[in-house]
N, C-alpha and C positions, 0 to 999 in steps of 0.2 A: 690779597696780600702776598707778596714774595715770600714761597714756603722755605727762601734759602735763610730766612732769618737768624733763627735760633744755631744754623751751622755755623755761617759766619762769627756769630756773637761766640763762639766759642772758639776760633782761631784766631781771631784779628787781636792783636795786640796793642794795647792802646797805654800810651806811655805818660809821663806827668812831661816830659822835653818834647813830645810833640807825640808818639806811640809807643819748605822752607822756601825758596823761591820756588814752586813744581816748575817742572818742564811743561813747556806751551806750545803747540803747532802754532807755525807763520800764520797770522792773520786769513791768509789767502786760503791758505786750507780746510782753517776752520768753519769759515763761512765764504766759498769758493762765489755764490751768490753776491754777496757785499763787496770783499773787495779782489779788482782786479789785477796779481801780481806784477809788479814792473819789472824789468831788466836789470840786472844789479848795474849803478849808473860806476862812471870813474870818480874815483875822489877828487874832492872840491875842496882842499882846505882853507878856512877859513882862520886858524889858526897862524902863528908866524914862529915856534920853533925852527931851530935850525936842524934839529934832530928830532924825530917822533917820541911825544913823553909816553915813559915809560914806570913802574912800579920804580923801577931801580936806577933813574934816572931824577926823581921828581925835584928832591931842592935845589939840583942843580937847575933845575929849568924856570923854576918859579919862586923861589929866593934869592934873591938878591942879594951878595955878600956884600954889605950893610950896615956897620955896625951897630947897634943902637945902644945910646944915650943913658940907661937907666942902671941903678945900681941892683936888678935882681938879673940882666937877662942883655949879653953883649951878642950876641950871633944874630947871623942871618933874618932880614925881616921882610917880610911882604908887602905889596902896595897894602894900600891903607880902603879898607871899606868904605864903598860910594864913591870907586872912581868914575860912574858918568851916573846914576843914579841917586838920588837925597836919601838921607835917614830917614827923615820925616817925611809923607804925604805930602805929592803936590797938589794938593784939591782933591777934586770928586765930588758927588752931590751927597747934600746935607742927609741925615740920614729921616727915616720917617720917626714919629713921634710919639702920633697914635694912629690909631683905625678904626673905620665904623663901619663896620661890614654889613651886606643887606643881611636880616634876620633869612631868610628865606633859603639863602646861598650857603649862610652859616651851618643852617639845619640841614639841609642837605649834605656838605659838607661829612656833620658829625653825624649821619647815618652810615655812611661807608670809609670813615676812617678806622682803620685798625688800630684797636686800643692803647698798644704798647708806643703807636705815633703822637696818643693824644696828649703826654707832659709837653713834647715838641712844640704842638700845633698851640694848646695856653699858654705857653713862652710868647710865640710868636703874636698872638693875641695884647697880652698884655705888655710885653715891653717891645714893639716893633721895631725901636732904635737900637736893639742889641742884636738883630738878626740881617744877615745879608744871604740872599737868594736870587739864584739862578737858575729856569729850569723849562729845558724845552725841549721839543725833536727839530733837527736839523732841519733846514728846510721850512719851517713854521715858529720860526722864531718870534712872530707878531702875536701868535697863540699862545707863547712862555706865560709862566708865573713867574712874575717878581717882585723883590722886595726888598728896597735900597741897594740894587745888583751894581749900583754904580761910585756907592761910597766905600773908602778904603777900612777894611775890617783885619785884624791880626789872624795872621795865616796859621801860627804853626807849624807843624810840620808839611804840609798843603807845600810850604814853600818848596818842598822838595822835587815837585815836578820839574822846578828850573833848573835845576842839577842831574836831573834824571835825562833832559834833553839837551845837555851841554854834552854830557856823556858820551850818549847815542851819537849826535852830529861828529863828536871827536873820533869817537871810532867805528864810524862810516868812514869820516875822511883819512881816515889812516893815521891821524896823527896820537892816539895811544893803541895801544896794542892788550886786547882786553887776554889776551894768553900769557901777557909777564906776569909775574907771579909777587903776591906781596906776605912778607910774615907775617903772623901774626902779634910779634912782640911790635912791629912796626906801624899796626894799624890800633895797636890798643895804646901808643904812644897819645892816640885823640879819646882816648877813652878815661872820661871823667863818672867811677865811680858811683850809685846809689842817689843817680836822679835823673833814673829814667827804665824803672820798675821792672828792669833787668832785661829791655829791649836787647841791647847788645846781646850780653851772656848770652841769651837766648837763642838769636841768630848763629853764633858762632859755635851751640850745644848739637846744632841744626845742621853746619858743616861736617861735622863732628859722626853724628850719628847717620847722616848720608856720604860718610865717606870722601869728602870732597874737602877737608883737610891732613893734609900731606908732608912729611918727611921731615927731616928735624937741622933747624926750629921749625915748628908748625908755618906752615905755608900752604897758602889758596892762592888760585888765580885773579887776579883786578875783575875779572866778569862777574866774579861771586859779588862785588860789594854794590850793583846798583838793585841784587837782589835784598840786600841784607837792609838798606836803606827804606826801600821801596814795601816789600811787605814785613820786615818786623821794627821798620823807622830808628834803624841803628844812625844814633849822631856821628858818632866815629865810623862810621863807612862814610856817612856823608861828608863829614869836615874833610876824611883823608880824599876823596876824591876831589872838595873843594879846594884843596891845597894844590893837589896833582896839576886841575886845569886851570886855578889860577882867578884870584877874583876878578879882574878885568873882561876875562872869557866869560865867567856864572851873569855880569852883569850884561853884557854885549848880548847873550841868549836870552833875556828877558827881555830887551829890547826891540833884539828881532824876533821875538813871539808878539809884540805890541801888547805887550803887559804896562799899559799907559801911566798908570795908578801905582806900578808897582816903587817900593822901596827897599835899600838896598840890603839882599841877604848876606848878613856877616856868618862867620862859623859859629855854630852855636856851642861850641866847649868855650870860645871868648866869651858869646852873651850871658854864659853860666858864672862865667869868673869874672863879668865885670861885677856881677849883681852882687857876688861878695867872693873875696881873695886873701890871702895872706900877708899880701904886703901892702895892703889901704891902711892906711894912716888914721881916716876919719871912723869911728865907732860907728857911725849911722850907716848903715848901706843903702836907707831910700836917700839921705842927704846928698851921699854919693854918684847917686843915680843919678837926680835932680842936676846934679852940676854936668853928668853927659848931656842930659837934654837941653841943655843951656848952652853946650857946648858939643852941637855935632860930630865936628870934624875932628875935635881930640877922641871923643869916640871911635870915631872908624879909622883911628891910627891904636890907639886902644885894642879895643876888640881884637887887633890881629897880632898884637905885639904879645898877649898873653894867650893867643893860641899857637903860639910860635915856640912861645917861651914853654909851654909847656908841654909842646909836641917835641920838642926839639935836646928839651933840659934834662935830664933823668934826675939829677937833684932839683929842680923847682918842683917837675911832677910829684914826686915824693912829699915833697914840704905842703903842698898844696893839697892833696889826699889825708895827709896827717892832719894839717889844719883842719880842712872842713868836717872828717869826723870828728875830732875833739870839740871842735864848735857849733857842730850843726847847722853851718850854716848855708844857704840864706835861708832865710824864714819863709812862709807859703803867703806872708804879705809883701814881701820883697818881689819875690817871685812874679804875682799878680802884677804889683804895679809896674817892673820892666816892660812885662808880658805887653801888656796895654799900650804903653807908651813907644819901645826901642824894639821888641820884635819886629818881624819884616809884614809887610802888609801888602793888601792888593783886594781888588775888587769880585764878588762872586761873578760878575756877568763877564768876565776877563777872563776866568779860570773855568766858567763854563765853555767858552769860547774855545780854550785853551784844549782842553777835555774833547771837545768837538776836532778839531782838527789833530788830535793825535788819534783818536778811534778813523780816522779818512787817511790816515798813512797821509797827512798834509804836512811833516815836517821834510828837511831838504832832499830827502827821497826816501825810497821806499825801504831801503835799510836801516835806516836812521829812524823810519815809523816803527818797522818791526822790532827794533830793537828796544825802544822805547814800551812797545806793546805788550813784547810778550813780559818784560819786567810789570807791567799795570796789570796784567790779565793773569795774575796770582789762583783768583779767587777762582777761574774757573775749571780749576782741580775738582770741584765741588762737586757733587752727583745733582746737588738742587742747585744749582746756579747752571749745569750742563743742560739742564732741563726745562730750564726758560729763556734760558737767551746763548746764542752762536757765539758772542764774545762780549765780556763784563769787564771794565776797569776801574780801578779803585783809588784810593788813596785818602786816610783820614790825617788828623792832628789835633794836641792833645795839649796845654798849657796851663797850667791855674788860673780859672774863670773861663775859660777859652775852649770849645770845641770846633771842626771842621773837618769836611768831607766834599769830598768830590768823586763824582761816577759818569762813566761813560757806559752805553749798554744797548746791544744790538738785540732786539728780541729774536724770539726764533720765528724765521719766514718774513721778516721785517729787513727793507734796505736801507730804511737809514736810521742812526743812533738817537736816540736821549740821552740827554746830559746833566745833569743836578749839578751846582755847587751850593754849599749852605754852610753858613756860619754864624756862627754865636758866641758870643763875648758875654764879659758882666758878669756872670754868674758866678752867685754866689757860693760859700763855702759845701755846705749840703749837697745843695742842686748838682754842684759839679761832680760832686765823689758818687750820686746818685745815677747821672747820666754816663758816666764812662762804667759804669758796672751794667747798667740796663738799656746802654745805645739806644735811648729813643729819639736821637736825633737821626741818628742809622737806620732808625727803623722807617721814618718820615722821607727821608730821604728815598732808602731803596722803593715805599710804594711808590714815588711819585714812578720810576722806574717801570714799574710791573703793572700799573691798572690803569688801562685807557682812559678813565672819569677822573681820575686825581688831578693831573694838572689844571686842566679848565676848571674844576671845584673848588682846586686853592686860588686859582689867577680871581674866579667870582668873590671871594672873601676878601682879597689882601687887595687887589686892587677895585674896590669900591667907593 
């Protein structure tokens, strides 16, 4: 069993919206054996500014002055979410149903599975259609475990990789400048308040206490926020960088990852306010809901119209923060059913995939990997994660019903990586508040990571 367990479990931040950065040596260094250093290449932009975006540059570059139509909210508005991507899933295989695993396999199995994996493992037993799994060493991909790795499951915060390598590729190619600097009253303009178990706060207590917030008003560098994102899954670093590069660029990087399955990542401070807001008219907020899924494309004009309005408004922000605490809303069954239905989705074996070729420095070059990496490879601050493997990368998420995780992970003396993705939906009210306090879906995950017999003993069960 991974002795880095109980460390982890006690930094990783796991949030109900989906979840400080340490300093990382370049991939190349840390496992000089794995991988071999490239040349820093010339910038390739792929982007089409006229000018490199910048902190202090960004609505001019990615808002559109626009006016819009509504009576809470006339400024500047963004394309509209799902400009080449769907809301919804376009296919993927049916998910599995049930299982009938050989007894034999089984039993072996639950001889050497670590305890704290076994809520995991009878999840994955009894309801097979709630769980999507990927999981293999590079290179033997025929040997994986898996388990409906190919039907579309809700990501969570997972979706964040896509943003994480939009980043990186943008600046590698020069086109933002990760040394402009952003305030902090500027970045907390995406910061929607007490649903997301103080993810932010936390992040920003993090800049705070290492020094790395500066001068007044409070001001950090654009480099800070793909850590703030990445390991304490700050939404507002996310949205704000989602804004920055612009939804047409978040979706075009999922594309060219061949994220086949994947559907389109809106800002999640929208998907918070569509679920319920101040100015909805209808009392029901599932009613409301129900009529986005009926209606996609008002959705993805939606969603960004009230991430706009409310990054952009100091009085809607205001109205909207007073609202929801005096209303409490949305409710944790509101929540759930968005969650299920309008969250961004995508396939375990696409995000293992995904996972795999960011641990190979296989994105547009070898800066664009590193930078990517060393944002993923958080955890290997760790004295027990230094101690069994050259380089670890992480990234969970976190949703009412909904957990996910993905790992990449070079053992030590080992050239090429394992990769898990695993995910799980459905679950219930209990089970979910039970599993984000005792990660045993973390724990299941990291063995498959750390013990040579794991994978082929799960792939014996799940696939019989």
């Amino acid at each position: 069993m991974l002795s880095s367990t109980r460390t982890l479990a006690v930094f990783i931040v796991v949030v109900v919206s989906v979840m400080v950065l340490a300093g990382c040596e370049r991939p190349s260094s840390v496992a000089s054996s794995i991988i071999t250093p490239l040349p820093r290449p010339e910038a390739t932009p792929t982007l089409v500014p006229t000018q490199p975006l910048t902190a202090t540059n960004t609505a001019a570059a990615v808002l559109p002055a626009t006016p819009t139509a509504t009576p809470f909210y006339t400024g500047p508005l963004p394309a509209a979410c799902g400009q080449i991507l769907p809301i919804f899933t376009n296919g993927g295989s049916p998910a599995t149903t049930t299982l009938n695993p050989d007894p034999e396999a089984l039993a072996r199995l639950q001889t050497i599975l670590p305890d704290a994996a076994r809520p995991a493992l009878n999840r994955i037993l009894a309801a097979p259609r709630t769980v999507g799994l990927a999981a293999y060493r590079v290179g033997q991909e025929a040997d994986g475990a898996y388990l409906n790795a190919d039907a579309p499951m809700p990501l969570a915060s997972v979706v964040k990789l896509i943003h994480l390598v939009a980043y990186a590729e943008a600046a590698a190619a020069g086109q933002i400048d990760p040394t402009s600097t952003v305030t902090l009253a500027d970045l907390e303009a995406f910061y929607l308040p007490n649903l997301d178990l103080n993810a932010h706060p936390n992040a920003v207590a993090a800049l705070e206490e290492n020094g790395r917030l500066f001068g007044d008003p409070p001001t950090m560098l654009l480099d800070e926020l793909p850590g703030m994102m990445i390991a304490f899954s700050s939404n507002a670093a996310t949205d704000y960088l989602h804004t920055l590069l612009g939804q047409r660029v978040i979706e075009e990087t999922a594309v060219a990852l061949n994220l086949t399955h994947q559907t389109a990542p809106c800002p999640f401070l929208g998907q918070f306010l569509i679920m319920s807001n101040h100015t909805r008219q209808l009392a029901s907020d599932q009613i409301a809901i129900q009529q986005y899924i009926d209606d996609p494309e008002r959705y993805g004009r939606d969603v960004m119209l009230l991430t706009a309005a409310y990054s952009q408004d100091a009085a809607f922000r205001q109205a909207a923060i007073d609202w929801r605490r005096s209303r409490r809303r949305p409710s944790g069954q509101t929540q759930r059913f968005f969650s299920e239905t309008l969250n961004a989705q995508g396939t375990a074996r696409e995000y293992a995939d995904l996972m795999a070729r960011i641990a190979q420095n296989g994105l547009k070059n070898n800066e664009s990997s590193f930078i990517a990496r060393r944002n993923l490879e958080w955890v290997m601050r760790f004295p027990d994660n230094q101690a069994l493997f050259s380089n670890l990368g992480y990234k969970n998420g976190s949703l009412p019903g909904i957990l996910t995780t993905v790992y990449y992970a070079y053992p030590i003396g080992e050239s090429s990586p394992i990769v898990v993705a695993l995910f799980f939906r459905d679950l219930n009210g209990r089970t979910y508040q039970q599993w984000r306090s005792n990660l045993t879906y973390d724990e299941l995950a990291r063995w498959l990571l750390s013990e040579p017999e794991a994978i082929p003993a799960l792939k014996a069960v799940i696939e019989n």
